[in-house]
C-alpha positions in Angstrom: 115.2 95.9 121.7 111.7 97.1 122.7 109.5 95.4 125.0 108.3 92.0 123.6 106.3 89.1 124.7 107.4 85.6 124.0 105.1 82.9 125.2 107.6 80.4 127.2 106.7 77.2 129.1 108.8 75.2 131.7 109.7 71.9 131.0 110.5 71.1 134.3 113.9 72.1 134.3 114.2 75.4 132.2 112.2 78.1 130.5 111.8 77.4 127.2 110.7 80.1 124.5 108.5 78.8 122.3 109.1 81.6 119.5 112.7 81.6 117.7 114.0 85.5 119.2 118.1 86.8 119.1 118.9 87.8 122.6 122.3 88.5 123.7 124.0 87.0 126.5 123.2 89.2 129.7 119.5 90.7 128.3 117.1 91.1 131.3 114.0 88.9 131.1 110.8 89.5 133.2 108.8 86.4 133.8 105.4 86.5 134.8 104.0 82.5 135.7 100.5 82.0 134.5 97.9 80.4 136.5 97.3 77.0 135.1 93.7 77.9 134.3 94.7 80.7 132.2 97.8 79.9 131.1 96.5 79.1 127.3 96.5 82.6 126.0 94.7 81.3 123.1 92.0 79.7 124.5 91.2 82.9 126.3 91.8 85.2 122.9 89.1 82.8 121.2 86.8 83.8 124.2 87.1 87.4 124.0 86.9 87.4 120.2 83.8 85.4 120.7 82.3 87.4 123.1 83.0 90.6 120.8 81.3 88.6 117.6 78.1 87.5 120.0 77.7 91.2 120.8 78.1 92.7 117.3 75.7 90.7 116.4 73.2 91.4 118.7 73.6 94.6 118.3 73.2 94.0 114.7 70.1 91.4 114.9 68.1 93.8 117.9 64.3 94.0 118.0 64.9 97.6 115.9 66.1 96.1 113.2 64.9 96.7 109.4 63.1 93.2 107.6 64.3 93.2 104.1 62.0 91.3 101.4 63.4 89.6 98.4 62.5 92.8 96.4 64.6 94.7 98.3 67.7 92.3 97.3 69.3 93.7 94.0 70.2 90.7 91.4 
Protein backbone atom coordinates (compact mmCIF):
# COMPACT_ATOMS: atom_id res chain seq x y z
CA UNK A 1 0.00 0.00 0.00
CA UNK A 2 1.31 3.48 -0.72
CA UNK A 3 1.51 6.23 1.63
CA UNK A 4 -2.04 7.40 2.77
CA UNK A 5 -3.56 9.75 5.12
CA UNK A 6 -6.45 8.87 7.27
CA UNK A 7 -7.74 11.51 9.46
CA UNK A 8 -8.02 9.69 13.07
CA UNK A 9 -9.10 11.10 16.48
CA UNK A 10 -8.68 9.68 19.98
CA UNK A 11 -11.51 8.96 21.92
CA UNK A 12 -9.73 8.81 24.97
CA UNK A 13 -8.82 5.38 24.95
CA UNK A 14 -7.80 4.42 21.23
CA UNK A 15 -7.18 5.89 17.84
CA UNK A 16 -9.92 5.77 15.89
CA UNK A 17 -9.95 6.19 11.91
CA UNK A 18 -12.50 8.01 10.86
CA UNK A 19 -12.32 6.77 7.10
CA UNK A 20 -13.34 2.91 6.43
CA UNK A 21 -9.37 1.51 5.05
CA UNK A 22 -8.30 -2.56 4.87
CA UNK A 23 -5.05 -2.88 6.82
CA UNK A 24 -3.55 -6.02 7.76
CA UNK A 25 -2.62 -7.09 11.10
CA UNK A 26 1.06 -5.92 11.74
CA UNK A 27 0.96 -2.64 9.06
CA UNK A 28 3.15 0.19 10.44
CA UNK A 29 1.23 3.38 11.16
CA UNK A 30 2.89 6.87 11.69
CA UNK A 31 0.89 9.21 13.86
CA UNK A 32 1.41 12.72 13.87
CA UNK A 33 -0.87 14.58 16.96
CA UNK A 34 -2.34 17.75 15.80
CA UNK A 35 -2.33 20.81 17.86
CA UNK A 36 -5.79 21.44 19.05
CA UNK A 37 -5.82 24.71 17.24
CA UNK A 38 -5.16 23.13 14.04
CA UNK A 39 -6.35 20.04 14.38
CA UNK A 40 -9.59 20.66 11.94
CA UNK A 41 -7.95 20.11 8.66
CA UNK A 42 -11.04 21.53 7.15
CA UNK A 43 -11.37 24.53 8.72
CA UNK A 44 -7.90 25.34 7.67
CA UNK A 45 -8.53 23.99 3.83
CA UNK A 46 -11.61 26.50 3.78
CA UNK A 47 -8.95 29.28 4.71
CA UNK A 48 -6.44 28.66 2.21
CA UNK A 49 -9.06 28.11 -0.47
CA UNK A 50 -10.42 31.47 0.65
CA UNK A 51 -7.32 33.14 0.73
CA UNK A 52 -6.55 31.87 -2.97
CA UNK A 53 -10.33 33.07 -4.22
CA UNK A 54 -9.70 36.73 -2.29
CA UNK A 55 -6.47 36.97 -4.33
CA UNK A 56 -7.73 35.78 -7.78
CA UNK A 57 -10.02 38.23 -7.52
CA UNK A 58 -8.09 40.97 -6.77
CA UNK A 59 -5.96 40.26 -9.14
CA UNK A 60 -8.93 40.05 -11.36
CA UNK A 61 -10.86 43.38 -10.10
CA UNK A 62 -7.18 45.66 -9.94
CA UNK A 63 -7.21 49.43 -10.69
CA UNK A 64 -6.04 48.14 -14.51
CA UNK A 65 -8.89 46.58 -15.16
CA UNK A 66 -11.14 47.09 -18.51
CA UNK A 67 -14.95 48.81 -17.74
CA UNK A 68 -17.31 47.00 -20.05
CA UNK A 69 -20.72 48.95 -21.05
CA UNK A 70 -23.87 47.18 -21.69
CA UNK A 71 -22.98 47.40 -25.44
CA UNK A 72 -20.13 45.50 -25.06
CA UNK A 73 -22.40 42.51 -23.63
CA UNK A 74 -23.57 40.29 -26.53
CA UNK A 75 -27.43 39.10 -26.18
Amino acid sequence: MPFVTIPAHYDGKNVQLDEEVALTPNTRLIVTVLDTETSDLKDLEREDFLRLAASGLARGYDDDEVEYSEADLKR
